[in-house]
N, C-alpha and C positions, 0 to 999 in steps of 0.2 A: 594088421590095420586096426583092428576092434582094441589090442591095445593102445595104441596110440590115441585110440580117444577115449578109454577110460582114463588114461593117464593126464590129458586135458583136461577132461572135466575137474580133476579132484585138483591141480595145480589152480584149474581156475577156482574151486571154491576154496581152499586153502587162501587164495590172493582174497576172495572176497571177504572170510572172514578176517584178516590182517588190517583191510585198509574201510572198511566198514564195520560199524558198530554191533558188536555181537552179546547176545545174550548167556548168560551162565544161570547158576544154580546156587546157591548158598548151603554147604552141607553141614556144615559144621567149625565151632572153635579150636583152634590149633592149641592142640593140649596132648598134655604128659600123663606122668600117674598120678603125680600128687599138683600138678599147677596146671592152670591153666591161663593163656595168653589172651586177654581179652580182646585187643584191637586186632590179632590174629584171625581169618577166616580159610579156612579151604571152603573154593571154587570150583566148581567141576563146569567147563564150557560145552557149549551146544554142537556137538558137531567133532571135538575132540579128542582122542581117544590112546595117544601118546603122547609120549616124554617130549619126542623130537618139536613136535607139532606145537604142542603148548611152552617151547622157548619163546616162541615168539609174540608170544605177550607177553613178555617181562616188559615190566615198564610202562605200563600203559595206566589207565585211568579206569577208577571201577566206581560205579554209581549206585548208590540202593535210594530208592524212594519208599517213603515209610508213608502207613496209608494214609493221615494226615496232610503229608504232600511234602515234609521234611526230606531234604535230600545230604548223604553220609557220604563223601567221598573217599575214596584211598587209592591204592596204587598197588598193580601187581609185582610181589618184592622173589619171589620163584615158584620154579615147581614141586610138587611135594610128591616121590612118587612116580612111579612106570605107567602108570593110566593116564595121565594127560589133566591130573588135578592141580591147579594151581595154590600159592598162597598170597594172600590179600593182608596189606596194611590199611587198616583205616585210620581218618585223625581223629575221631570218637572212635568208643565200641560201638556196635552195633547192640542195640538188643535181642533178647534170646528169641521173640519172635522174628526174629530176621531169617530162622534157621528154615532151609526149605523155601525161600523164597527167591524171585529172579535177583539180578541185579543186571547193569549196560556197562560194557565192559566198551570204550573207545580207545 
């Protein structure tokens, strides 16, 4: 029994973070040894912590607001990785202060 409702609860918040707005992480530029991709970000999501789990924002919509009040949209293009990090296209770069901060991922 006590499975059946842990196994509920994480279906329900798994559904909640799919169809409600979740918050993530800004870690870092998606880069090589010698290049780096600038409108390239890894994303690590709130709550996320596999592969399987973060399929399911592919394709979603990723928002950073800069303190100013500027807002950088992009879109999530895969996952990078067995922890549950994502990768972010943006249509600017972000700037290097972006690194470590949220972004809304809808």
């Amino acid at each position: 029994m006590t499975n059946l409702i842990i196994f509920s609860q994480k279906l329900y918040k798994l559904i909640f973070l799919i169809f409600n707005m979740v918050t993530g992480k800004v870690i870092q530029f998606r880069r090589g040894r010698h290049q780096i991709h600038e409108r390239h970000f890894l994303i690590e999501i709130e709550g996320i912590d596999k592969k399987q789990n973060a399929e399911k924002f592919i394709g979603k919509m990723v928002m950073w607001k800069s303190p100013a009040g500027k807002v950088i949209e992009g879109k999530i293009a895969s996952t990078h990785g067995n922890k549950g990090v994502v990768r972010a296209i943006f249509e600017k770069g972000l700037p290097g202060q972006a690194i470590t901060t949220k972004v809304e991922i809808k």
